[in-house]
C-alpha positions, 0 to 999 in steps of 0.5 A, a space after each residue: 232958315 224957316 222950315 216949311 209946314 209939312 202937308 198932312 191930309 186930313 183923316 176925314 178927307 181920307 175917309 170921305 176919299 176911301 168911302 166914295 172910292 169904294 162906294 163907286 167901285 161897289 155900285 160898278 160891280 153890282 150893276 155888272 153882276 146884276 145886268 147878268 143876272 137874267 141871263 147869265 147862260 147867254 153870258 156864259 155861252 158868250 164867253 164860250 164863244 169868245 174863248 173857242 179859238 185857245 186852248 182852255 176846254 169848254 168846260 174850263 170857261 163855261 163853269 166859271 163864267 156861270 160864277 163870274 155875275 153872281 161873284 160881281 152882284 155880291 162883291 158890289 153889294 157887300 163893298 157898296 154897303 162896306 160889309 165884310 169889306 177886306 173879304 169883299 175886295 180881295 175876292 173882287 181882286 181875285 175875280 180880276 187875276 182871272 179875267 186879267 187872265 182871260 183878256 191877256 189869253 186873247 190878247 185883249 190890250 184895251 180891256 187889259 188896260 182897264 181891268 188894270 184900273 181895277 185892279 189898282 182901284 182895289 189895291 188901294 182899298 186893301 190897303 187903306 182898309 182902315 180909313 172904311 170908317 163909314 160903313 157897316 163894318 164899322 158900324 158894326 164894330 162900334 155897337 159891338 165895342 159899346 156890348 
């Protein structure tokens, strides 16, 4: 009896695969932080608003709402660019468990579901972080290997 061939996926197929999957998560997090950016007291008071009715303090959703386009501006710039990319991705992932824990709070299923698809979208990143072969940090690290 004949043994089947083993499928194998193709290193560069995986690399092509990681790069346009973190590119498209990158682009999807600058533009939420940037679209904020001119107006992230509006943003922040928004969220102040949605939160009145639970029992975290105005002060405790407030500050961080100030924090959460510019979080998203440089997480999608960095992971676009491939810079600092593991660092990038576990701060975006952590991002995610607090607004996880916001939308849950409100018992937001439909957002809950979708930041879900975020979270496993970063989860693959991590950990296939060594097919980021197309970026700077591997850039960087091939100038660095030729010093």
């Amino acid at each position: 009896m004949a043994s089947q061939p083993t499928p194998w996926l193709r290193r560069r197929d995986i690399v092509t695969a990681y790069t346009l999957l973190r590119i498209v998560l990158g682009v999807n997090f600058f533009n939420h932080g940037f679209t904020r950016l001119g107006s992230i007291p509006a943003f922040a008071q928004s969220m102040v608003d949605l939160f009145q009715d639970t029992f975290i303090p105005e002060p405790l959703v407030r500050a961080p709402s100030f924090l959460v386009p510019i979080v998203e501006f440089i997480v999608g710039i960095l992971v676009t660019l491939g810079l600092a990319n593991q660092a990038a991705l576990i701060t975006g992932f952590g991002l995610m468990i607090v607004l996880m824990y916001g939308v849950t709070l409100l018992q937001n299923w439909d957002t809950a579901t979708s930041q879900l698809i975020y979270c496993l979208v970063f989860f693959i990143l991590i950990a296939a972080n060594s097919f980021n072969s197309f970026s700077l940090d591997a850039w960087i690290k091939r100038r660095k290997d030729l010093s």
